[in-house]
N, C-alpha and C positions, 0 to 999 in steps of 0.2 A: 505596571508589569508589561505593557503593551499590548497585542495583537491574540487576541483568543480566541481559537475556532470551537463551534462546537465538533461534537465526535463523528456527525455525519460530513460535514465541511472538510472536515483533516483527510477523512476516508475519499471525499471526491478530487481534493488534493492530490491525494497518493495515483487515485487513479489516474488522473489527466499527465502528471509525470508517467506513469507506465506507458500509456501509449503515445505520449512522445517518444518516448524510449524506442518503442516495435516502431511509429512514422520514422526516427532520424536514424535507427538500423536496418531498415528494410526487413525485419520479419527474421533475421538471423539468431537475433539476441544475441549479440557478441559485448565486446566492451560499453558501447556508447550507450544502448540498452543499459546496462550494468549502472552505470555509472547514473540515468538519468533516475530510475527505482533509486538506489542508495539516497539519491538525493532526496528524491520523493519523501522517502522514509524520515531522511531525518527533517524535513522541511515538516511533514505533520506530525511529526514527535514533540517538536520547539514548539508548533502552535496552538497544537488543541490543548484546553481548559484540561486544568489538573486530573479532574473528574472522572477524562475522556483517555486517559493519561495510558493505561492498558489495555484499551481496547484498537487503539490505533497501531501499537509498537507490534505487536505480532501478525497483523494485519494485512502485509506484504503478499504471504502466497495466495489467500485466500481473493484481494484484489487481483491477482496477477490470474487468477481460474477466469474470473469474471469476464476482466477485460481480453485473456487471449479467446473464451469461447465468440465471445461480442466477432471479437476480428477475425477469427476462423468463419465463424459464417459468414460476414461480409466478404469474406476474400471468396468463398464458394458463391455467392450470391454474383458479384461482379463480373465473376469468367460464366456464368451462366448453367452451374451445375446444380441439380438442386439439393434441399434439404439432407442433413443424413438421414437416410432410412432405418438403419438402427444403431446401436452403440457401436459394435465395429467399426462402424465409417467414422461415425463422432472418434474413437480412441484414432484409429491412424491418422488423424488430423493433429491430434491434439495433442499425443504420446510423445512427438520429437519437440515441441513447444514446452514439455513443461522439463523434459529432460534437459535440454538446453539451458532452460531459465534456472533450474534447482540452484547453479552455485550463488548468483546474483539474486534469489529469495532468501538465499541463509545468511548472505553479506547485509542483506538491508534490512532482515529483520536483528541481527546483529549490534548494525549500526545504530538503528529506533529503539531497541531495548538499553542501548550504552547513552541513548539522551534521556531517554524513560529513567535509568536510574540517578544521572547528576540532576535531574529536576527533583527528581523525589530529594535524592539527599541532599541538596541546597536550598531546596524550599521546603522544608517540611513543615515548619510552624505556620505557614501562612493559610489561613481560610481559603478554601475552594470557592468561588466567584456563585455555582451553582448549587450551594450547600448553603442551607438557613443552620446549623447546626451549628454551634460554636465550636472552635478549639480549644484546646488547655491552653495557648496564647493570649485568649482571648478572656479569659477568666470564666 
């Protein structure tokens, strides 16, 4: 079958594609952003273990909170401003990041639920790798 990640591996996947995405955009989220999540997406949708198989595909925006708050405070951190002090500062940060990102989180959760399902329905008979459990395949 090849290359199986577990569901945490797929997930750190997905991530390190997103913030190449924010490094090779410069923080705008335009196409190239775009484009490197989509990939991300379907790149851990192909790999991770059957198992892992829905918990990775929808997994996009929820990676993308992660990694933009990570890079919002490092970018405050860097110019030397400090911490937010309360949720207001956190949201005006954060508010144009995710509204930018919205079309390219619904593209690549999109794209990993469209490999999530030719996996499912081209491999359905076969045993899950981390499943002791037989299938009706299997007798």
């Amino acid at each position: 079958m090849g290359v199986q990640l577990p569901s945490l591996a797929a997930l750190a996947v997905l991530a390190v594609f997103a913030q190449t995405g924010i490094w090779v955009d410069g923080g705008n989220l335009g196409w190239p952003f775009g484009v490197w999540l989509v990939l991300g997406a379907v790149i851990a949708s192909a790999f991770v273990r059957r198992v892992g198989l829905w918990t990775v595909a929808p997994a996009p925006p929820v990676v993308f909170v992660v990694v933009a708050a990570g890079d919002a405070a490092w970018r405050r951190q860097s110019t030397g401003q400090p911490f937010w002090g309360n949720s207001k500062e956190f949201a005006a940060d954060a508010v144009p990041w995710f509204v930018n990102g919205f079309p390219w989180l619904a593209a690549s959760v999109g794209a990993a639920v469209v490999v999530a399902l030719v996996r499912t329905v081209s491999g359905g008979k076969r045993k899950c790798r981390s499943s002791s459990t037989a299938t009706a395949a299997d007798g």
